[in-house]
DRENPA-3360 file (N, C-alpha, C; in nm, 2 decimals, always signed):
BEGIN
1 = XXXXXXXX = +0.54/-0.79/+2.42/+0.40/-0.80/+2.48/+0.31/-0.72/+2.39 ~ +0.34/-0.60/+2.39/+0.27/-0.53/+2.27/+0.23/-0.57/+2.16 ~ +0.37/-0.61/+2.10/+0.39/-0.68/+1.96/+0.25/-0.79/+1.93 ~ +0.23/-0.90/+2.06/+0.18/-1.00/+2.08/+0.03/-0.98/+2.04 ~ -0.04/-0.83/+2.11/-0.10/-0.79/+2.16/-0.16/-0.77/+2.02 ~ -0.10/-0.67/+1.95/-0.16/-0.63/+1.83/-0.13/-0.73/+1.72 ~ -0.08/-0.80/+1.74/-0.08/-0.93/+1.64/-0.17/-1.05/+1.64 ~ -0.22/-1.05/+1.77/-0.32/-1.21/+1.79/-0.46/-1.14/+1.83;
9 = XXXXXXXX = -0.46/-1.02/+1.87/-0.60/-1.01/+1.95/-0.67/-0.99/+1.90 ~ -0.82/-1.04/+1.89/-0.90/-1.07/+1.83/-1.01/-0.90/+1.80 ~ -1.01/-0.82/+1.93/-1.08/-0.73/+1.95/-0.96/-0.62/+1.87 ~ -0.83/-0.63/+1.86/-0.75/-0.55/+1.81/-0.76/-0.54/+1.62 ~ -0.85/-0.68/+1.59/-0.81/-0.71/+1.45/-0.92/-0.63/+1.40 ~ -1.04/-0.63/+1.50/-1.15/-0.56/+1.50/-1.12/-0.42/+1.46 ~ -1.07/-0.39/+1.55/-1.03/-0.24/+1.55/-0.94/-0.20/+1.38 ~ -0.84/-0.32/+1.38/-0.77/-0.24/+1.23/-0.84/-0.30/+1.16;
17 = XXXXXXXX = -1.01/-0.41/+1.12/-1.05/-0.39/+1.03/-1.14/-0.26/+0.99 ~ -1.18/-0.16/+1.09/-1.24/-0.03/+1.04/-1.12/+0.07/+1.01 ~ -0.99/+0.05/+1.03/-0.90/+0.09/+0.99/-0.86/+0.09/+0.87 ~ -0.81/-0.05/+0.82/-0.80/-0.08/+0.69/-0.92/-0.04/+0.61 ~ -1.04/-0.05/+0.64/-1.18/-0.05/+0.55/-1.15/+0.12/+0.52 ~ -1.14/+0.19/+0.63/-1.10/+0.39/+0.57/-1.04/+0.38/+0.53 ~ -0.92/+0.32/+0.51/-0.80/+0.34/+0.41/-0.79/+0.29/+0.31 ~ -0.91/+0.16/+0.30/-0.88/+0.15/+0.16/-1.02/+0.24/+0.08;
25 = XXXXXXXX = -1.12/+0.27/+0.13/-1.20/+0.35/+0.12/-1.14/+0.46/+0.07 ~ -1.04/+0.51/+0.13/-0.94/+0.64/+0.08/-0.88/+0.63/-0.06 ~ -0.84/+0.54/-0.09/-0.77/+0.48/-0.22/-0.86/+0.47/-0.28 ~ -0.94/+0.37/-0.30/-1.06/+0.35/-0.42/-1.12/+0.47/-0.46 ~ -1.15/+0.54/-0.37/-1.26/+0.67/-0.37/-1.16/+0.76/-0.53 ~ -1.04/+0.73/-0.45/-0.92/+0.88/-0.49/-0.90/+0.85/-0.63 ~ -0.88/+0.68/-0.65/-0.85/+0.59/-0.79/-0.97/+0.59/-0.88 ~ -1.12/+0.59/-0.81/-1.21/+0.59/-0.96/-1.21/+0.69/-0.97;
33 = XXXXXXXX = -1.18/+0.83/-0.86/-1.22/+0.96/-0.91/-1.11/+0.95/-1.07 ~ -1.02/+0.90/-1.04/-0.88/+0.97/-1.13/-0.98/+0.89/-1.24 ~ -1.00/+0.76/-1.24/-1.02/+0.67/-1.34/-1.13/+0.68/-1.44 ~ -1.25/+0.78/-1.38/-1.37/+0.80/-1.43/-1.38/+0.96/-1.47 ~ -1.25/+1.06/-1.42/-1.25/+1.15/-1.47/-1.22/+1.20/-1.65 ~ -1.20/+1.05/-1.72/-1.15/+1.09/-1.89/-1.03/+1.16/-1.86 ~ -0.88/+1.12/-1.83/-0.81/+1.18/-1.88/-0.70/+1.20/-1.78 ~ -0.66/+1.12/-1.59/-0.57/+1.22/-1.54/-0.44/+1.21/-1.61;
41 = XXXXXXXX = -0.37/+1.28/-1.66/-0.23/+1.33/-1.62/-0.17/+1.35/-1.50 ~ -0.06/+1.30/-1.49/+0.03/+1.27/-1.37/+0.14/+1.45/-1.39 ~ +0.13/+1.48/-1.55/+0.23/+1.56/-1.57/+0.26/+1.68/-1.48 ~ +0.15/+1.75/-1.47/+0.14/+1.85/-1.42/+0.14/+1.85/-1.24 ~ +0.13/+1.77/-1.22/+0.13/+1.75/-1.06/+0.27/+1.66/-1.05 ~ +0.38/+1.65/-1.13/+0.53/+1.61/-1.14/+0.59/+1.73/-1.15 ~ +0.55/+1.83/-1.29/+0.60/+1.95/-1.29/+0.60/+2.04/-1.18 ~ +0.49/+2.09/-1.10/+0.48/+2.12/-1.02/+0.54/+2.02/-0.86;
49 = XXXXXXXX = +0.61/+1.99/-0.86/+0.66/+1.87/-0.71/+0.82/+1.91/-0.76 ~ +0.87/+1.92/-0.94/+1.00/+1.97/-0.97/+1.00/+2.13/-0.93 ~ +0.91/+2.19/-0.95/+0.93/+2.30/-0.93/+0.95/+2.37/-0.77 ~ +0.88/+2.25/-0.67/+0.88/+2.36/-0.59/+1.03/+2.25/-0.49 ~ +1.17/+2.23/-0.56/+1.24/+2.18/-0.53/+1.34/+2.32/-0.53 ~ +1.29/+2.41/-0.53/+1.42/+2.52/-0.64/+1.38/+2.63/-0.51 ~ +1.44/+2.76/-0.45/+1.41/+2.82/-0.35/+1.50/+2.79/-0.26 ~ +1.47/+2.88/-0.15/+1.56/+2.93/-0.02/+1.52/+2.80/+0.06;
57 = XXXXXXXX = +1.40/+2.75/+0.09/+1.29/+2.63/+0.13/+1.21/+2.54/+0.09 ~ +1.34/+2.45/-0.01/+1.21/+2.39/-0.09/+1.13/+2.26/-0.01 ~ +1.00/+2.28/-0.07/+0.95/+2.18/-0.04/+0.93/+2.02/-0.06 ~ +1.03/+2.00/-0.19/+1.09/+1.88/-0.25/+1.21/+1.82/-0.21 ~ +1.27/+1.72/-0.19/+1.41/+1.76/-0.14/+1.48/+1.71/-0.34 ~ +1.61/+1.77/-0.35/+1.66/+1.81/-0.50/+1.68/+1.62/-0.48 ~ +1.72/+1.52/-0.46/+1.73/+1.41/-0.54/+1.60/+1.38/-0.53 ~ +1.50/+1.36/-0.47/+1.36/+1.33/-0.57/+1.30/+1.37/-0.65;
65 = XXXXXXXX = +1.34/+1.53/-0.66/+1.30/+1.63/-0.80/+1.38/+1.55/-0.89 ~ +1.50/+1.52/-0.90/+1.56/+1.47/-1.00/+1.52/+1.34/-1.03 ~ +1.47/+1.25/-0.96/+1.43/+1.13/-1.00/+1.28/+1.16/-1.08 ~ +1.23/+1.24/-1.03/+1.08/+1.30/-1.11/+1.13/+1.36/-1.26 ~ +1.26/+1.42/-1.25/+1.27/+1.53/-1.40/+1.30/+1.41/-1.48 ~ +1.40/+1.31/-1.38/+1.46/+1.25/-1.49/+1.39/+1.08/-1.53 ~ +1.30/+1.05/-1.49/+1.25/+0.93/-1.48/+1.10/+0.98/-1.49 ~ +1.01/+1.00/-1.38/+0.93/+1.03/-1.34/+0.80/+1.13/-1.49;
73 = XXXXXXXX = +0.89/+1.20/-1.49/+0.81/+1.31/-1.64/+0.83/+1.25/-1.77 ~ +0.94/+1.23/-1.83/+0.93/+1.14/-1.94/+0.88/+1.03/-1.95 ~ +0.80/+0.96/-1.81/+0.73/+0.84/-1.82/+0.56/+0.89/-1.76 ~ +0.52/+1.03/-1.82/+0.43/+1.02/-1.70/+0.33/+0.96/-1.74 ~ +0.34/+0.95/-1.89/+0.17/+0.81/-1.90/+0.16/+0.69/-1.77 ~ +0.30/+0.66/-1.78/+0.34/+0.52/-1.71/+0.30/+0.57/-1.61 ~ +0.30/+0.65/-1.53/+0.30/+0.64/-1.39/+0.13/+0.76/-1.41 ~ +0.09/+0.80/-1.43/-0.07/+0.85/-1.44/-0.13/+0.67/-1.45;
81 = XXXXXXXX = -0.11/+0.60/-1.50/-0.16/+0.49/-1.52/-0.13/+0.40/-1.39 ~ -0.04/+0.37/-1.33/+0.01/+0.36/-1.24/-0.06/+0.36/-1.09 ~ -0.01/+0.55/-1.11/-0.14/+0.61/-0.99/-0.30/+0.55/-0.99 ~ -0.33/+0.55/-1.08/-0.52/+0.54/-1.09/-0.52/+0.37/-1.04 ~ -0.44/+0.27/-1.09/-0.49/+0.15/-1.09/-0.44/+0.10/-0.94 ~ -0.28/+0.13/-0.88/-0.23/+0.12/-0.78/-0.32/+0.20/-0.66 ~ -0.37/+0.31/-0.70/-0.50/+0.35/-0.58/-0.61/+0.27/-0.60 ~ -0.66/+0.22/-0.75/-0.80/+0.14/-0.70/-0.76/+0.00/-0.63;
89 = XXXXXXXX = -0.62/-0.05/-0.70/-0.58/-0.20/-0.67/-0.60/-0.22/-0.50 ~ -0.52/-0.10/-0.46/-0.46/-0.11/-0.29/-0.61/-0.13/-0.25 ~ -0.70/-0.02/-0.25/-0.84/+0.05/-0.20/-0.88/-0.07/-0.21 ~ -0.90/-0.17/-0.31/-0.97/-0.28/-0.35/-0.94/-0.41/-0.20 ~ -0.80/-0.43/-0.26/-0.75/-0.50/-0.14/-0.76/-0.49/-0.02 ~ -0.73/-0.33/+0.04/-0.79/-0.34/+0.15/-0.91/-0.36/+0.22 ~ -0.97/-0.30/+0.16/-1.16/-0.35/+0.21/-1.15/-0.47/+0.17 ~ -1.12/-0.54/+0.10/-1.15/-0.71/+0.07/-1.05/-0.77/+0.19;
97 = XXXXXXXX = -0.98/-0.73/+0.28/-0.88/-0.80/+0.36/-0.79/-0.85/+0.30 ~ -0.78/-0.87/+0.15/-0.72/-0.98/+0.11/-0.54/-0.93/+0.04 ~ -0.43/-1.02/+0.06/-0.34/-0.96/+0.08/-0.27/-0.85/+0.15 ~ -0.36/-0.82/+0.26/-0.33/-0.69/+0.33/-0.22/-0.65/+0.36 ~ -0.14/-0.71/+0.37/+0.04/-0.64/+0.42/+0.10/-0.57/+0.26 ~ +0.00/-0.68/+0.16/+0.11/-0.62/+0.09/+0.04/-0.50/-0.02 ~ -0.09/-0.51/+0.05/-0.16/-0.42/-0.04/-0.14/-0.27/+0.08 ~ -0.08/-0.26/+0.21/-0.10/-0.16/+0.29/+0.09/-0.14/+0.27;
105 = XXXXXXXX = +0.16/-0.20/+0.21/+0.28/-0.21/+0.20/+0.27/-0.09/+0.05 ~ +0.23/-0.10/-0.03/+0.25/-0.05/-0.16/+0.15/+0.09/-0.20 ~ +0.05/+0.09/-0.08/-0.02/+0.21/-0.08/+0.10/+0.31/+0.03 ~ +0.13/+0.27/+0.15/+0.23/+0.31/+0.20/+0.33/+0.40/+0.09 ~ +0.38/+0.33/+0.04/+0.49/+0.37/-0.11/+0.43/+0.46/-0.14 ~ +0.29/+0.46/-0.22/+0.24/+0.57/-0.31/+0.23/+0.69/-0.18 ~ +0.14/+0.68/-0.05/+0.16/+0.77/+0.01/+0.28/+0.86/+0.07 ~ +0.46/+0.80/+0.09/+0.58/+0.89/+0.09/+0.60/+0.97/-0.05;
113 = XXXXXXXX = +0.56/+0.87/-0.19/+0.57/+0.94/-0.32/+0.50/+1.08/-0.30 ~ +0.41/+1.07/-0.26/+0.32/+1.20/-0.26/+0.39/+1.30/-0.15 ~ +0.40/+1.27/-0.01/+0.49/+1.30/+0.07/+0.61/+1.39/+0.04 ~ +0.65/+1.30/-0.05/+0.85/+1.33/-0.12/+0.79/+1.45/-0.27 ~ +0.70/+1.45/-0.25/+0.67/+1.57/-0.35/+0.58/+1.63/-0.35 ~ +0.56/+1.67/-0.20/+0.55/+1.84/-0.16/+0.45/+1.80/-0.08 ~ +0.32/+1.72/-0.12/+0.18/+1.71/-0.07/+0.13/+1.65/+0.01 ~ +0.07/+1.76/+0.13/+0.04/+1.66/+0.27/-0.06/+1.58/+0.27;
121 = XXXXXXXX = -0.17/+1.70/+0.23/-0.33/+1.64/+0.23/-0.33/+1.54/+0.40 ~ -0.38/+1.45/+0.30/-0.43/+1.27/+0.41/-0.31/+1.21/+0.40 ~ -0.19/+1.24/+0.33/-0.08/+1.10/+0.36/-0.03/+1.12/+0.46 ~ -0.03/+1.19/+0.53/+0.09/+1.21/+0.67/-0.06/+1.09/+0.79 ~ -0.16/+1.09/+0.77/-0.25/+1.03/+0.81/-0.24/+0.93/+0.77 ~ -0.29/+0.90/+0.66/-0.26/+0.78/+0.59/-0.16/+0.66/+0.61 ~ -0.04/+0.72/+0.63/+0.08/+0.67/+0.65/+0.08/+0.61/+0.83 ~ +0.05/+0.69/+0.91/+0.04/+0.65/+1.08/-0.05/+0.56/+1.06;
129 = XXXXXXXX = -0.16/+0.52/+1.02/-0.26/+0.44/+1.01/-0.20/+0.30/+0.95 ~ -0.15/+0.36/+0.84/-0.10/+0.24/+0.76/+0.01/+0.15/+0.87 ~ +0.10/+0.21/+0.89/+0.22/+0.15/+0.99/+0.16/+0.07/+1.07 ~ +0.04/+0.09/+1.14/-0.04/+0.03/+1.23/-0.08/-0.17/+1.14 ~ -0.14/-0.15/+1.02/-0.16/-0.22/+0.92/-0.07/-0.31/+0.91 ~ +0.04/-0.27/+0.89/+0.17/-0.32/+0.84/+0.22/-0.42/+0.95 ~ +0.27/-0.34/+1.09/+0.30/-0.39/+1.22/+0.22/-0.53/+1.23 ~ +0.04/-0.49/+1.24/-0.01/-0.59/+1.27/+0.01/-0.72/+1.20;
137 = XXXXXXXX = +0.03/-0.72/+1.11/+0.07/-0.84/+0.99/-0.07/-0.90/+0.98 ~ -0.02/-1.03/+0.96/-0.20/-1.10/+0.93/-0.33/-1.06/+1.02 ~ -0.35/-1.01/+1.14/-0.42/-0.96/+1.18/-0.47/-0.85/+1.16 ~ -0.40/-0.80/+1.08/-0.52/-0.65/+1.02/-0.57/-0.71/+0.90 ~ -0.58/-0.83/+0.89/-0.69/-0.91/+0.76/-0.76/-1.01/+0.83 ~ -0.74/-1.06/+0.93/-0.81/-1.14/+1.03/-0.96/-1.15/+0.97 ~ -1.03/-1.01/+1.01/-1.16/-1.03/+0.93/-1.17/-0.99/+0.78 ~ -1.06/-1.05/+0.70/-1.13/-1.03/+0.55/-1.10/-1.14/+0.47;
145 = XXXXXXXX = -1.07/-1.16/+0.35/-1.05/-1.26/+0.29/-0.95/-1.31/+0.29 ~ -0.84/-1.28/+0.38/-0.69/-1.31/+0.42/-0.73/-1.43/+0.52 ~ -0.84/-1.44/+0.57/-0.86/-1.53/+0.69/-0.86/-1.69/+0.62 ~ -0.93/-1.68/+0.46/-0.89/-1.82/+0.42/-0.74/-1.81/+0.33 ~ -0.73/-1.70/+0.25/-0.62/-1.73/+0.10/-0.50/-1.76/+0.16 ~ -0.49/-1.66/+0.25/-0.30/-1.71/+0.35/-0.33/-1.80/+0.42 ~ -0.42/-1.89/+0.51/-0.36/-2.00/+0.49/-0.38/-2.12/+0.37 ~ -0.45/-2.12/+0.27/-0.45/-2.17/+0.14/-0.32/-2.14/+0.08;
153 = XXXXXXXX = -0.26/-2.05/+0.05/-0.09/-2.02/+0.00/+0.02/-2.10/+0.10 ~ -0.02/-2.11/+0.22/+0.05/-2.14/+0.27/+0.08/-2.30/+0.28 ~ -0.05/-2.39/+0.25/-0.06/-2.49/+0.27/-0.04/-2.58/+0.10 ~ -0.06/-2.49/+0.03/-0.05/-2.51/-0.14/+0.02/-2.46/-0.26 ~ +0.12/-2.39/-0.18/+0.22/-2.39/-0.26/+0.33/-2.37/-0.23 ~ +0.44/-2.38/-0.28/+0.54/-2.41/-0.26/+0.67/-2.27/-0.12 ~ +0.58/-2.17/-0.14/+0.60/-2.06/-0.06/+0.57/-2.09/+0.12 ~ +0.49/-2.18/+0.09/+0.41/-2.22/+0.25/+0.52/-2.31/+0.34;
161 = XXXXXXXX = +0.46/-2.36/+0.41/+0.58/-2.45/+0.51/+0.63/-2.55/+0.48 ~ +0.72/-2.58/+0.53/+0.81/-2.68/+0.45/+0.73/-2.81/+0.52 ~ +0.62/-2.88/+0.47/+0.60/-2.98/+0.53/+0.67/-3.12/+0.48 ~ +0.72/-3.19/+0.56/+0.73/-3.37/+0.46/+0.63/-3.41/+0.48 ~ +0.58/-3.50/+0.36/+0.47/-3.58/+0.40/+0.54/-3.73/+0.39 ~ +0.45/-3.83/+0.48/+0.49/-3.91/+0.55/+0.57/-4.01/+0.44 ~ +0.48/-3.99/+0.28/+0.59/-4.10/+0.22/+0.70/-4.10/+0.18 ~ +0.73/-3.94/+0.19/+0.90/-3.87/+0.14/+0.98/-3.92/+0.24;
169 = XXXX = +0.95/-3.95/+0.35/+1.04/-4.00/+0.48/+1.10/-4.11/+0.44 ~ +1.24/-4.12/+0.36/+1.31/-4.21/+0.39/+1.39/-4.22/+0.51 ~ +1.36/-4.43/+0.57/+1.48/-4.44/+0.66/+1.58/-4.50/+0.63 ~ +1.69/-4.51/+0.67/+1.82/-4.61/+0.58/+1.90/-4.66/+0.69;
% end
């Protein structure tokens, strides 16, 4: 009933479109900062998330430091590039409504990344908000540009419903 509730209702979709709009608001804002600042480096905010894995209480837990020492820092162009475009992309998507599960699915991701290495800020927020997004499925896009594209994907390509059309119907 719940489920139902935040899935179809019209005044609910309302509600997670000012939802989604701050949160992708949050992203874009965070993505051009990085993007228009000439230069972020991811390095130093990896080094530091390895570092503070080490101690009586660390704040990392030791297998995502390791995935950071050993993946994460030798690639940090890849993933400074990454961060900037994956926060404008999501931020973008979300205020446009458009793809929203999967654009509130992959900002989700960047906000545990950040989470799993060390930094609370907005993602512990971020994240309860998002879940909300996620749950609702196509109705936290209701009012954005999800209201035509999904069902256009659905009806035009091959991903959408299995429809037969009337001349494929053989009878024998």
């Amino acid at each position: 009933m719940i489920m139902e509730f935040i899935r179809n209702n019209k005044i609910v979709a309302a509600i997670l479109t000012v939802l989604r709009v701050y949160i992708g608001y949050t992203w874009i804002t965070a993505g051009i900062g990085k993007l228009t600042s000439g230069g972020f480096d991811a390095s130093g905010f990896l080094q530091g998330a390895i570092a503070s894995a080490g101690g009586e209480h660390p704040a990392v837990q030791g297998w995502w430091a390791t995935f950071l020492e050993v993946v994460a820092l030798p690639n940090a162009e890849l993933f400074s590039f990454l961060v900037m475009w994956g926060e404008v992309l999501v931020g973008t998507a979300l205020i446009l409504g458009i793809f929203t599960n999967f654009a509130a699915l992959m900002g989700i991701t960047m906000n545990f990344a950040f989470l799993f290495s060390g930094t609370v800020s907005t993602n512990a927020q971020m994240v309860l908000i998002t879940v909300f997004l996620i749950v609702a499925g196509f109705n936290a896009g209701r009012y954005g540009l999800d209201r035509w594209v999904i069902p256009f994907i659905k009806d035009h390509t091959p991903f959408g419903k299995n429809k037969v059309k009337k001349e494929e119907v053989v009878v024998v």
